[in-house]
N, C-alpha and C positions, 0 to 999 in steps of 0.2 A: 504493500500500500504506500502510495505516495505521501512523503514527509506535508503535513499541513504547517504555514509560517503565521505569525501571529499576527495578526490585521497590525499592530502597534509598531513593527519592526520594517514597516513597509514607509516608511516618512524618507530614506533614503533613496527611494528606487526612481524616481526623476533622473534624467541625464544632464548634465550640468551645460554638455555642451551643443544645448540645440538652436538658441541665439547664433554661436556661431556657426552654425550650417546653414542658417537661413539664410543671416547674411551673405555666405559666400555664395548659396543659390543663388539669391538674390541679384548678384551682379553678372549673370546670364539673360535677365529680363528685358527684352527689347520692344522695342514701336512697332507696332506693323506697317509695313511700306507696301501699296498696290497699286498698280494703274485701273485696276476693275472692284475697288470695292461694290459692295450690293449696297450698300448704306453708306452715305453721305453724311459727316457734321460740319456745320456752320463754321467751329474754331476746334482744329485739331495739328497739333496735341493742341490741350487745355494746358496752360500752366499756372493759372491761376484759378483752380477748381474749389466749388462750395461741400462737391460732396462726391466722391470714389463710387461707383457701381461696382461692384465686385462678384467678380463670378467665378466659382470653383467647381472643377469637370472630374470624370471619372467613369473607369468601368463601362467604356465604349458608348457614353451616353452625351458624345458631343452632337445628336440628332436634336435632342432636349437643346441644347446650349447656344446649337444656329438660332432657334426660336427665341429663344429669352434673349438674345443678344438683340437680333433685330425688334424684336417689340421693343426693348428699354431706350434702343438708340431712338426708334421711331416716336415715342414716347417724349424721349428726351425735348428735339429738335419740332416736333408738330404740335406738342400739348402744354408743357411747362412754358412759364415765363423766359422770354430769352435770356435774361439775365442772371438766371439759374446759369450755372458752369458749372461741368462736370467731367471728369476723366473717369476711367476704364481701367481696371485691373484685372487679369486672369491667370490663375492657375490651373493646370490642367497636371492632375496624378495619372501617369503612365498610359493613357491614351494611343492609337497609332499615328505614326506620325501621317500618315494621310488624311486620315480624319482632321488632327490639329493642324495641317498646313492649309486646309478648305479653311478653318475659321479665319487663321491667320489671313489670309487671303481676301476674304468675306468682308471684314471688319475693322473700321480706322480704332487700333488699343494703345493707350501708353504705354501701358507695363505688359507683354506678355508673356508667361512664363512657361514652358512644358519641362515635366519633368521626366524622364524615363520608365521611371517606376513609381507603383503607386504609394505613395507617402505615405497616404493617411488622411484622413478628415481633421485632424489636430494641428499638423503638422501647415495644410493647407489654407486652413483658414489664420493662424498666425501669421503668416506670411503676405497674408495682403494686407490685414491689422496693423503689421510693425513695418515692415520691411517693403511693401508697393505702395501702398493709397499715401500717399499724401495729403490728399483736402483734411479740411477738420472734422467733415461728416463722414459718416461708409453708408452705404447701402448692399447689405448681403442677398446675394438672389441666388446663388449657389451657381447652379446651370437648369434648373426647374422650376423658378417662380416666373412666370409670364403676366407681364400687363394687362388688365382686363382692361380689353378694346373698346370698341361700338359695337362689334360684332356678341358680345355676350352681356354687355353692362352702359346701363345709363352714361353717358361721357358729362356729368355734371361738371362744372365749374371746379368745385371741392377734388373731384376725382381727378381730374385734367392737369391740377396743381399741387396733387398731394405731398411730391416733393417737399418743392419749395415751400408748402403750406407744414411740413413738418422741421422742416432748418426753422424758419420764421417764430415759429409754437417755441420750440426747446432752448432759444437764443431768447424769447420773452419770457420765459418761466425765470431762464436765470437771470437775466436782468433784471427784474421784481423777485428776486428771492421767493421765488414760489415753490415749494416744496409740496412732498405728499404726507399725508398726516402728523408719519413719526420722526418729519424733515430728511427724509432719505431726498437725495434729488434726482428729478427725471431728465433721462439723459436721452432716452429712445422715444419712436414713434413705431409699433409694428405697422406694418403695409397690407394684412394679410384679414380675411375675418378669422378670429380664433375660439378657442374653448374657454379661454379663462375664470366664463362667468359658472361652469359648471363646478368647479375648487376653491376659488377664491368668493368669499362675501368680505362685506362691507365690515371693514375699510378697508379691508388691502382690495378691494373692488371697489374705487370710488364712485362719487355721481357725477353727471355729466357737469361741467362751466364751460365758462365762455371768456375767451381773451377776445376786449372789443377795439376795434380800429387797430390793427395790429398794419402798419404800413409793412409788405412785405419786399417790395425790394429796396427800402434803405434799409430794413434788418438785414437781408440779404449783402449788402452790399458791406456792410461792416462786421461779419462775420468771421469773413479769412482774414483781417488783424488779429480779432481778440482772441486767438487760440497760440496756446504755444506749440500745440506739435506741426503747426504750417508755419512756412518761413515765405508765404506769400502775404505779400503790401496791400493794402486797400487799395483798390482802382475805380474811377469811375466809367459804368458801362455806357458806350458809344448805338449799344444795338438796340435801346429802349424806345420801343412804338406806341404809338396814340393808346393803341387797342390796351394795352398792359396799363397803360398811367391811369385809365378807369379804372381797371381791376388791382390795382395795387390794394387799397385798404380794406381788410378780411376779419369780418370778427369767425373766429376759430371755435368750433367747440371740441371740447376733448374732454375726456375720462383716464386716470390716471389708475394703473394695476403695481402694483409690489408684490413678490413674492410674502409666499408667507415660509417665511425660513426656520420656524419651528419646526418640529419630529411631528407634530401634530397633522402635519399635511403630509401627501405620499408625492404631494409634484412638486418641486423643485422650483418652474417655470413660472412666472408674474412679470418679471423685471427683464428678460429676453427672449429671443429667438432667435437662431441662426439664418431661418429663412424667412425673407421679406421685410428684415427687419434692419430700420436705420438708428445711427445712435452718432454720439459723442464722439471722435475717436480716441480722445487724449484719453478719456474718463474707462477708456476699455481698458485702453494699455496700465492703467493704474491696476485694472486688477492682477494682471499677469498671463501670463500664456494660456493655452487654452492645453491642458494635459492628453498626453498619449501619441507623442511624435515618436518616430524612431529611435529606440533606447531610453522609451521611458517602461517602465512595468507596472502598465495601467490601463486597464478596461477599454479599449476606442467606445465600447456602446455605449457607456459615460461621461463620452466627451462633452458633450453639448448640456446637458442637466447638468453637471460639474459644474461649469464656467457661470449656466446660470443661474446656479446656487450662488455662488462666489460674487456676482455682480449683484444680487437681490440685495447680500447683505446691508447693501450699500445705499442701492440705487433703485428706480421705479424708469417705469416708460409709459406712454401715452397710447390710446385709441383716437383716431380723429372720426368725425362726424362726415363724410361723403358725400353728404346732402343739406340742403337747407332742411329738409323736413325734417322735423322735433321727434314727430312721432315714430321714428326710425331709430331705436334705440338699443336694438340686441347687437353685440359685438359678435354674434357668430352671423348675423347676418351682412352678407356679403354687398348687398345694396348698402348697407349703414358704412362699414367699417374697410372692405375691400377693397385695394388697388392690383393686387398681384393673386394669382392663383396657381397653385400647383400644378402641373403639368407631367409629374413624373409616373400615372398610372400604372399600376402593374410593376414597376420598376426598380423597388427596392433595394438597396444595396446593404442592407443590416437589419437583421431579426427585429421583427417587434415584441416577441415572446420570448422567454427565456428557455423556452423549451430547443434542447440541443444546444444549448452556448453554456459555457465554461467558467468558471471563476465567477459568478452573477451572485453583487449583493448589494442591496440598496448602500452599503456606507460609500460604496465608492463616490454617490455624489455630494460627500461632503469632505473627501480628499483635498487636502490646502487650507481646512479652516481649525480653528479650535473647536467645533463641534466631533470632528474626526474621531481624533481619539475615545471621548466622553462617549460618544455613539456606541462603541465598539465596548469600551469599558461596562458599559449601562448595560445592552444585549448580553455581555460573556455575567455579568452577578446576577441579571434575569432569568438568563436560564441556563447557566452552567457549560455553554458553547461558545466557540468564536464563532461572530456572525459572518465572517469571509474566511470560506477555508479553498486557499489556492495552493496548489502545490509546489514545490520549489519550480518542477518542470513546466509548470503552464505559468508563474514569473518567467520564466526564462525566454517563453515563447511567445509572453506579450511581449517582451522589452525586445525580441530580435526580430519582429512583424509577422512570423511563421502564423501566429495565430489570426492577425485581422485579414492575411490574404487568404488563408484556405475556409477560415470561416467566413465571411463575406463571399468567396467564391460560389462556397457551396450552397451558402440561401438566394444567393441571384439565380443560380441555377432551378430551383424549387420555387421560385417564383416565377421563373417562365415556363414552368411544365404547370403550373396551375393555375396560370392565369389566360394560356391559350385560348382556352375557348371566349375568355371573355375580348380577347382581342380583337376573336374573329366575329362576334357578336357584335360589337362596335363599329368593325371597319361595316358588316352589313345594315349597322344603322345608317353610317352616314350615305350609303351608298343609296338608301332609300330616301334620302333626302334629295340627293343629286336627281332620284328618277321621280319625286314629288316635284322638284324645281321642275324639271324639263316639261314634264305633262303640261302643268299650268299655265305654263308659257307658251306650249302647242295649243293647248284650247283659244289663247286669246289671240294668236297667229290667226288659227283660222272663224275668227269669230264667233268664238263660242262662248265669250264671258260671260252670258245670263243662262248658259246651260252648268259652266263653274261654279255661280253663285247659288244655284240649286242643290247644287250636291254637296255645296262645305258653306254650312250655315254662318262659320264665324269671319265669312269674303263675303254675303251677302251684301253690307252695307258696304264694302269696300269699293272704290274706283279701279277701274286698269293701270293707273299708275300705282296706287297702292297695291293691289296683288302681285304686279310685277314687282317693285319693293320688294316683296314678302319674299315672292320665289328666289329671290337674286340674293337674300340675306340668308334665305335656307342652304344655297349652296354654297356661302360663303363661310355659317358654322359647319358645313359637312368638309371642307376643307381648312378647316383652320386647324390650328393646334390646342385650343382649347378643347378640353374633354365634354363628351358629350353627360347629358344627368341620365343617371340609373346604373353607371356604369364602375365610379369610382367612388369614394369620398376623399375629404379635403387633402387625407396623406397620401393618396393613393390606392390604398387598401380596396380590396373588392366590395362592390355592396349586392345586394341581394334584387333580382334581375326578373320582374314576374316571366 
């Protein structure tokens, strides 16, 4: 039987030396140079950016990553304020180089970086945190948070600008010292709708306010001074149009979440999210790296609940309101709280169960704090066990990656074998879309729109431009990358398909 090590004697098992690997990675990171980019930016490079996009690939899922690339550019340049600036960071973990050459190719990046082999999800997202993004904001979209368009969602105002409308938010909280209850301060805005109202209540789920007249591009614009981790000068913007100087001043509404960092809760999460979610950058790097790079001896499946343990203690982040409507007030609803949606169906790259994974114990997410040990102490006089029993050999094989590569291999593998059918279920939905579009369009071809309006009660009042509309939007979700409903939920996960 494998020697078990005591949860207490593991405070050493970090590698000391993963700052300096980044950085040496790090200075392989280059611009993409093309004469046929697919996407166009107005000012590129950026060098005086409000906020870093950052994207991190993996596990041959740069199909995801062409989409979120060009929705966020197209996003960027058609929907936000011009005066928003923004550079591009990518890391991509062991990818083929064909694949990463099409992005490179595809796409004006400042930083981009491919790595040979797969890092790690820890390893990854440090890297653009410390060592790529420069702006004073990030914005994490991994390679699977996609824009929600026109094609799926209201293009409100709110939504159009949610950016800039979350710099503007987190740069007025701190200027009025506005804190969340217990004075943690909010550093983030997630972009995403979420759960949180299902584990957290009030207060670490607060109620909705409102920040009024919030002028959003002189906040904007005197942003990149007041940070110390940008060494960009305040400039005034030259690109400022009629249409923006209306819409500059915004009153904001937003709801502020904290982790609830007591043992009393089993989730971790309130105060971050890896995906879709924008923040501080300075205020991240204060907490320290994010655990489980190459030659650390530590959980990857903990990566992300760890950090966001570690950042709660501290700090709180925002829901913004999407819409002027009041009565729109659930954070898992995607009309309220939505800019970015998931994209990665079916696609998992890391167990959601602990069923088949190895060394699995809740203390890992409080690894780096002084709860750590007291956790572990409290569990072994509770009930006479240590709560993490890992073997000398399975330390060994987190800290050498043997473990995150063959187990990640193996669950990607067991989600494509059972997810196929739902694949195939989907690709024949949309396909019934494309042959709903065409019909309707042949009916009003050869005039037949008051025989159309007979047969689909909800076109009855409809005009021929409005059905055509309809048909042209239908084949435009059957071609999009947005997932179609009934097929996924919000992580991906399968749902149940009458």
């Amino acid at each position: 039987m494998a020697e078990d090590i005591d949860p207490l004697d593991l405070g050493q098992s970090i590698s000391p030396d993963s700052s300096r690997s980044r950085a040496i990675a790090s200075l392989t990171a280059t611009a993409t140079t093309s004469s046929h980019f697919l996407m166009k930016r107005s000012t590129y490079p950026e060098t005086k950016p409000h906020v870093c996009l950052a994207f991190l690939s993996c596990c041959e899922r740069t199909d995801l990553l062409n989409h979120t690339i060009a929705g966020a550019i197209r996003h960027m340049e058609e929907d936000e304020p011009s005066y928003l600036r923004y550079e591009i960071a990518w890391v991509d973990n062991g990818n083929s180089q064909s694949s990463t050459d099409y992005i490179k190719e595809s796409y004006p990046i400042e930083r981009a970086l491919t790595l040979s082999k797969n890092m790690g999800l820890a390893y990854g997202m440090n890297l653009l945190l410390n060592n790529l993004c420069t702006a004073p904001y990030i914005l994490f979209l991994e390679e699977d948070w996609l824009y929600l368009d026109g094609i799926v969602a209201n293009q409100t105002e709110e939504r159009k600008r949610s950016i800039a409308t979350s710099v503007a938010l987190l740069e007025n909280l701190k200027e009025n010292n506005v804190t969340a209850y217990d004075g943690r301060n909010v550093i983030g805005t997630f972009l995403r709708h979420e759960t949180y109202e299902s584990f957290l209540t009030f207060p670490h789920a607060d109620v909705w306010e409102r920040r009024e007249d919030v002028d959003l591009h002189q906040t904007l614009l005197s942003s990149t001074s007041s940070h110390s981790c940008s060494n960009n000068a305040m400039v005034t913007d030259s690109k400022r149009n009629e249409d923006e100087q209306d819409n500059n001043i915004a009153d904001i509404d937003y709801r502020i979440f904290c982790a609830d960092t007591s043992t009393k809760s089993n989730y971790p999460f309130g105060s971050y999210t890896n995906g879709a979610g924008l923040y501080r950058r300075s205020e991240l790097i204060k907490i320290g790296r994010q655990f489980g790079e190459p030659g650390d001896a530590f959980h990857d499946r903990y990566t992300e609940a760890n950090f966001a343990y570690r950042v709660g203690l501290r700090n709180c982040q925002a829901a913004l309101r999407l819409t002027k409507d009041e009565s729109c007030s659930s954070i898992h609803d995607t009309a309220c709280t939505g800019a970015f949606h998931h994209i990665g169906g079916g696609r998992g790259t890391r167990p959601q169960t602990e069923k088949g994974t190895k060394c699995m114990d809740r203390g890992w997410n409080f690894f780096g704090t002084p709860l750590y040990e007291k956790y572990h102490k409290f569990v072994f006089q509770s009930t006479g066990e240590l709560s993490q029993r890992c073997s000398r050999s399975e330390l060994d094989e987190l800290r050498d990656q043997k473990f995150r590569d063959t187990d990640a291999e193996a669950y990607r593998e067991d989600v494509r074998k059972e997810n196929e059918s739902v694949f195939r279920s989907e690709a024949e939905a949309r396909q019934q879309l494309r042959d709903v579009a065409r019909d309707i369009l042949d009916f009003l071809r050869n005039g037949k729109g008051d025989v159309l309006r007979n047969m689909i009660s909800s076109m009855r009042d409809l005009s021929d431009d409005d059905i055509v509309d309809r048909a042209h939007h239908m084949k435009k979700l059957a071609d999009s990358p947005h997932p179609l409903e009934g097929f996924w939920d919000s992580l991906g996960r399968v749902t149940m398909i009458d």
